[in-house]
C-alpha positions in Angstrom: 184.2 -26.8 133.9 183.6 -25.3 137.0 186.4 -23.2 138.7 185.9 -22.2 142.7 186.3 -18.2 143.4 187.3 -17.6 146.9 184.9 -14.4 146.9 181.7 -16.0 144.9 181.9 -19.7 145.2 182.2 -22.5 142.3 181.1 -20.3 138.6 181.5 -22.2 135.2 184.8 -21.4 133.8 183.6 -18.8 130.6 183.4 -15.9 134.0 186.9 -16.3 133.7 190.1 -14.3 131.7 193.3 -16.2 131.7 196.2 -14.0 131.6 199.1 -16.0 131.5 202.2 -16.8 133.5 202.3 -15.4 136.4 206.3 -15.9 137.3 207.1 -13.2 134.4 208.5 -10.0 136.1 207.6 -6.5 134.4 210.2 -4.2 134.1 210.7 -1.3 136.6 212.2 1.3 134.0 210.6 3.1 131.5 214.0 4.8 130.1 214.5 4.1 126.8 218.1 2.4 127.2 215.6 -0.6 128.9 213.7 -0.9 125.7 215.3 -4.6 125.3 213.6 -5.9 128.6 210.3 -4.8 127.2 210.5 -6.7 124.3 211.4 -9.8 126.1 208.8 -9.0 128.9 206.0 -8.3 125.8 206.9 -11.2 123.3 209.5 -13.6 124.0 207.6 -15.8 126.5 208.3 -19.6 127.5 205.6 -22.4 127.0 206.2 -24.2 129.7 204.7 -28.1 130.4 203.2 -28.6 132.8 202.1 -26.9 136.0 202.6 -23.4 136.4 201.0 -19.9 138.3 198.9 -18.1 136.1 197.0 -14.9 136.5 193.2 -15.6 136.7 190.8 -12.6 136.4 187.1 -13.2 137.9 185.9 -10.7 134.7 182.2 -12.1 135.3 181.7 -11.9 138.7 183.5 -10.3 141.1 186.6 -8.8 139.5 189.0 -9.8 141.2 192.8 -11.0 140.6 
């Protein structure tokens, strides 16, 4: 499969990391009263069907987000 890079043109899909959904917010604090929205944010993720954003990292080529 061949996925188009905006910086490098059309590479074969293995150059590529998929990072998941993109529409999950990281928390802001690091105090430990927000220790709960971590453990959502780190574990408890959806599975949604269908389409959806996802982070896409060029890890072969050009590095970029």
């Amino acid at each position: 499969m061949l996925i188009p890079c905006p910086h490098c043109g059309t590479r074969p899909v293995e150059e590529f990391t998929f990072l998941g959904d993109a529409s999950v917010k990281r928390p802001t604090s690091s105090d430990p009263s927000s220790m709960e929205e971590w453990y959502d944010y780190v574990y408890l993720r959806n599975n949604p069907k269908g389409r959806f954003d996802e982070f896409v990292h060029h890890s072969g080529g050009c590095r970029s987000w």
